[in-house]
N, C-alpha and C positions, 0 to 999 in steps of 0.2 A: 310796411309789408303789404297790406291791402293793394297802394297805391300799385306796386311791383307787378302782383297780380290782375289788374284791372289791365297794364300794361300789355302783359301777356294776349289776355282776352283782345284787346281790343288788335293786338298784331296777328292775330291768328283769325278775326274776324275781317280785317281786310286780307289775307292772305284769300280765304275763302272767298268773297268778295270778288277778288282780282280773278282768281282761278278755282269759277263757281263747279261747272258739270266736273274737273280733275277734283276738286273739294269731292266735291257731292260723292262721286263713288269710292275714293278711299275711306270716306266717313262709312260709307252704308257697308263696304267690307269687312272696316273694323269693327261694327256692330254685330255685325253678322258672326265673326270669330270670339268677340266678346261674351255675346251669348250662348255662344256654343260653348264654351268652358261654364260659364254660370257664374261668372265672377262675384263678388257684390262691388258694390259701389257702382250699377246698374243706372239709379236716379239721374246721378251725374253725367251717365252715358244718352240717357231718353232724353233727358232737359234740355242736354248740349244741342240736340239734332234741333230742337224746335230753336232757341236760343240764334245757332246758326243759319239754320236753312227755311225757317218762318214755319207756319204752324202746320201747313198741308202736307208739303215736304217732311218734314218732322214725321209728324205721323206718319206719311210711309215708310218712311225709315226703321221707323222706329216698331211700327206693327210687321212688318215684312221680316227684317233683324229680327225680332227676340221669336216667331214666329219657325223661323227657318231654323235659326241657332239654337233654338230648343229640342225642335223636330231631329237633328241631326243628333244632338246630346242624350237624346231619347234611346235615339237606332244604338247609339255608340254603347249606351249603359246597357241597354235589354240585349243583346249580343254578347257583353262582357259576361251578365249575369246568366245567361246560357251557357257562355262555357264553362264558367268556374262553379257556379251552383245549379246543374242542370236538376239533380232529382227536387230538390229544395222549392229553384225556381217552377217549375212544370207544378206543383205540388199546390201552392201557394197562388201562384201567380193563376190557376186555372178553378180554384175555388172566386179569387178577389172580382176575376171578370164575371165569374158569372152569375156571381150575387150581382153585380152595376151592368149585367148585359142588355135589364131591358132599355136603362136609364143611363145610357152609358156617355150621350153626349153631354146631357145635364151633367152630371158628374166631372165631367173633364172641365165644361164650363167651368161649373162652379168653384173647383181648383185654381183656375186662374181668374178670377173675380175680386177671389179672397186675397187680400195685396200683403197682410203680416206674412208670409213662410216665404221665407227667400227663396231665389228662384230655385238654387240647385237641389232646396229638398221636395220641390214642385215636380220639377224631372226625375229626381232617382222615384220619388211616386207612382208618376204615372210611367217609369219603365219596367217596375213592376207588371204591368198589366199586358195583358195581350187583347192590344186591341191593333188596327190595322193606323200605316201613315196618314191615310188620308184624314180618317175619323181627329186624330191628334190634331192635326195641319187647322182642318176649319175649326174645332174647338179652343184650338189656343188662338187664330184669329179674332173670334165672337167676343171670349173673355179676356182678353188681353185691350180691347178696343177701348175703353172706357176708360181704363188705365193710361195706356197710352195719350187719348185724346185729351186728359186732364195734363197730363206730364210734358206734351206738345205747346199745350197752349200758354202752361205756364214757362216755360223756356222759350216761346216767343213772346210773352209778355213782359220777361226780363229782358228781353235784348238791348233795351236803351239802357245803357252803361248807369244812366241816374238812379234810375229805376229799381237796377242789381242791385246799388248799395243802399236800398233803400229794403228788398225783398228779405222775406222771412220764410221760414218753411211753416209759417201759423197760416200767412196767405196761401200758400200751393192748398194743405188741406183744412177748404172751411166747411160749416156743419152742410151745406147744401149739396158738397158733393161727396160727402161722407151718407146723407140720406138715401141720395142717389143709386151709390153703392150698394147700402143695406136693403133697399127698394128692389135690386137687380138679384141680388142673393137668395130674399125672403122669396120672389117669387118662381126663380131654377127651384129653392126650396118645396114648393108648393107642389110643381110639376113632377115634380120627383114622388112626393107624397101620394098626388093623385092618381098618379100612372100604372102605380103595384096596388 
């Protein structure tokens, strides 16, 4: 079964290969609509871009997709929750910003830093809030980067087919960038603390 699979990979990596810039942008489409629903099974989606497209590539892919796809899934919920809950949402949603107004980009940061809460409950989150596109756009760029850049490099570090069958999800998260993480968290934390 394995072998089947490897098979698979390995004809869809010359396909790409063969028909790299036609790969490239129906991959970063599919990423792009991927995240806009907020699928799970997400990882598989990040890995794949570095895996196929090498680490740089990857990364844009993959920081521009979940990025855009969020941004849009954001617009889509905060709109829904306008029509159907206006007094509820206005009520709520106008207390939560303005407790996080002073510290607002911290905050979205730190949201997306934090990699346990799947994406879609990160979005229905922060569509709570009324904050403006753009503030969203760069904050899920900043904290999404780090994720990304680990999730890129390890799907281009698996690329050699040896390698795959050799990879664990213990190598994707080891304690040094699990540090890193907590490193990047404790101190949005910090800012946050010191700012109010």
């Amino acid at each position: 079964m394995t072998d089947f699979i490897f098979d698979i990979i390995l004809s869809i990596n010359n396909f790409i290969n063969t028909y790299y810039i036609f790969s490239f942008i129906i991959y970063f489409i599919f990423s792009i609509v991927f995240f806009m629903f907020s699928l799970p099974g997400g990882l598989i989606v990040l890995m794949g871009s570095g895996f196929f497209f090498g680490f740089l590539n990857g990364f844009l892919i993959n920081i521009t997709s979940i990025s855009l796809g969020s941004l849009i899934f954001i617009t889509f919920s905060n709109n829904l929750f306008k029509k159907l809950f206006n007094k509820a949402y206005n009520k709520y949603s106008k207390k939560i910003s303005g407790y996080i107004s002073s510290s607002s980009y911290e905050y979205l940061i730190l949201i997306r830093l934090v990699v346990g809460p799947p994406l879609i409950f990160q979005n229905l989150c922060i569509s709570l809030l009324d904050i403006s596109k753009t503030k969203i756009l760069i904050s899920s760029v900043i904290g999404f980067s780090p994720s990304m850049f680990i999730f890129s490099y390890s799907g281009n570090h698996a690329s050699n087919i040896i390698q795959l069958k050799e990879f664990t999800l213990s190598k994707l998260i080891s304690f040094e960038i699990l540090l890193v993480l907590i490193f990047l968290i404790i101190l949005t934390l910090l800012k946050i603390f010191f700012k109010k």
